[in-house]
N, C-alpha and C positions, 0 to 999 in steps of 0.2 A: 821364696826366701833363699837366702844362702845354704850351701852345702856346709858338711862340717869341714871340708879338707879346706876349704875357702878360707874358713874363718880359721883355722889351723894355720894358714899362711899370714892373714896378718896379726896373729897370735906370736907367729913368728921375730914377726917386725918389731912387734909391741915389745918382747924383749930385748930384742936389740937394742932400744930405742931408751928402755926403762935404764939397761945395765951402763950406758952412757949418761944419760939423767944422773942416776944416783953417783956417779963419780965428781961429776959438777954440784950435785946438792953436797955432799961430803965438802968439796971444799969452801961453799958458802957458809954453811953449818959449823965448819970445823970438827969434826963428828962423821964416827961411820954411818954411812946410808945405806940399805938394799932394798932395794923394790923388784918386782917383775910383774908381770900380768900373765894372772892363772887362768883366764877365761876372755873371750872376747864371744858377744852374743848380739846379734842382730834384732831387731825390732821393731815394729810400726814406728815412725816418728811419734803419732797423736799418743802412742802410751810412754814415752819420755818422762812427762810429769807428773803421771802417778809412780813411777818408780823410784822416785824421788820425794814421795811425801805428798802429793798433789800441785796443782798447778796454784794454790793460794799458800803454797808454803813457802815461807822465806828462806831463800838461799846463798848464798857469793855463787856466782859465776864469772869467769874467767874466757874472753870467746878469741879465737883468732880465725884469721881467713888465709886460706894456703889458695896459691892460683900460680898459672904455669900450665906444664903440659898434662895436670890431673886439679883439677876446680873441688874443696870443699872446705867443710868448713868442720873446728874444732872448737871444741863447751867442755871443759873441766866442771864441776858443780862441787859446792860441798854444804855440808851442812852447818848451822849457826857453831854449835859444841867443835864440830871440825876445825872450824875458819879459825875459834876463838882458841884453841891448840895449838894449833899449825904456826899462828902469832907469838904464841907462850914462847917455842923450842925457836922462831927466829929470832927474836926481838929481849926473848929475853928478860917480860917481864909480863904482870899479872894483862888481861884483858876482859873487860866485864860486859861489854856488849857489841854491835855490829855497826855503832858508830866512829868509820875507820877516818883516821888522819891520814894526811898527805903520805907519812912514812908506813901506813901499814897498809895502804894502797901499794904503794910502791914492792913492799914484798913479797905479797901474796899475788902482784904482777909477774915479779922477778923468778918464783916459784914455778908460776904457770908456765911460762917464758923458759925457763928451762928446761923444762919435761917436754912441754910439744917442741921445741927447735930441735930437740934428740930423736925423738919420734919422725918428726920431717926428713931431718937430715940421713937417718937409718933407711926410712921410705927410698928417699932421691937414692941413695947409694945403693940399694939390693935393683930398683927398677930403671935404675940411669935415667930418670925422667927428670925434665928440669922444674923444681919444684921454688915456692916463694912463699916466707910464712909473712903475715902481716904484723904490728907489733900489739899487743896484749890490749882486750879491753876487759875493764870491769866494773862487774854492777852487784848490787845485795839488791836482794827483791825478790818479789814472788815470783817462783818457778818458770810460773806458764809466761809471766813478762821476759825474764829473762828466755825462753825457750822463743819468743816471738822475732828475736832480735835477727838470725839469718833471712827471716822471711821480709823480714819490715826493709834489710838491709841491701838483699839481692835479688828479692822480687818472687823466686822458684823455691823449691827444697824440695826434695826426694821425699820417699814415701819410707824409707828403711834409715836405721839410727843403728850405730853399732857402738855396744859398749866393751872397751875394755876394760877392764874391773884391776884398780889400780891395788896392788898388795905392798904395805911394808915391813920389810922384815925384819930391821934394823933400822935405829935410828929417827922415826918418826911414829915408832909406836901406837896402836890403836890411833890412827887417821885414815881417814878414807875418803878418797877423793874419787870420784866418780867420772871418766873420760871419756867423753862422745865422739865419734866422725860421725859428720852429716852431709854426706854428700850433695852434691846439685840435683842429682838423678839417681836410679841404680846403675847406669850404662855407666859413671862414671868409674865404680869399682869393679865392674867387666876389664873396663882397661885397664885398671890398676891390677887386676890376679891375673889377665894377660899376660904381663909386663913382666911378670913374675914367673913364669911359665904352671901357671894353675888355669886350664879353659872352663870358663865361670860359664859355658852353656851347658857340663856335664859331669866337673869335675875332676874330672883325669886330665894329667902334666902332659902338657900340651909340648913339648920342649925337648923331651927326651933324653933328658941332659942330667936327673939325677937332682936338679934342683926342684925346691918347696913347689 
């Protein structure tokens, strides 16, 4: 498994990434936003879906494919009471269940869509790697279907799931969105804390430079 200075690094990133997000959801919203991520935690991929309610629970996920000079793959998740919130503060008005319209597809795309391109775009710029996000898919459905979708998609997937544990501090009030990297392998975030000067075969900054 991951060290903790590891996940300390893209803990790192993860703010970077949120403290940009939430300036673009402020201006969707119209309304102050603050997010950050308090924790980023590594895990078997096969237990993803119980930590989430089981693999029969129904859920929105949100998926995207980032590819370039580091391959993986990014799962938002949230829960039915989440999804049906999250709608409320965008849209503005009541929503009673998880049969979403064109337009509330679209927002909870547009949502997703702006937290990971911040998160990507933070990645590219701390690791100069040339990174490519894909554009937003989504589905409502049970966990484990939805958790099926990189494998069914790209063939492989890594044995390690990291969660960054999305917090709001403002402006979205009691919602909690759940944000996975799933890599292709683990060798691919070797390269990724590489890149960063964190040496992922011991933990000590490999770079000597003072940086994460």
């Amino acid at each position: 498994m991951f060290k903790e200075l590891e996940l300390d690094a893209l803990k790192e990133i993860g703010n970077i990434g949120a403290g940009n997000a939430a300036t673009a959801l402020s201006m969707l919203l119209s309304k102050r936003v603050k997010m950050r991520i308090p924790e980023v935690k590594s895990l078997p991929f096969d237990e993803v879906s119980m930590l989430v309610g089981g693999p029969e629970n129904v859920v929105s996920g949100i998926f995207f494919r980032v590819e370039g000079e580091l391959a993986f793959n990014i799962l938002f998740i949230l829960g039915p009471n989440d999804t049906l919130n999250l709608l409320k503060i965008m849209l503005q008005r009541e929503k009673a269940d998880l049969n979403l319209t064109s337009l509330e597809e679209s927002a909870l795309k547009e949502m997703g869509n702006i937290i990971a391109s911040a998160f990507v775009a933070a990645l590219a710029d701390f690791t100069k790697l040339s990174l490519k996000i894909s554009v937003p898919c989504l589905a409502v459905d049970m966990a484990g279907a939805i958790l099926s979708v990189p494998l069914s998609l790209y063939g492989c997937i890594g044995d390690t799931a990291f969660l960054l544990e999305t917090e709001f501090e403002e402006g979205l009030d009691d919602i909690k969105i759940q944000f996975f990297l799933i890599p292709d392998d683990d060798n691919a975030f070797k390269v990724l804390l590489n890149s960063i000067g964190v040496r992922a075969s011991n933990g000590n900054n490999s770079s000597g430079d003072g940086r994460i």
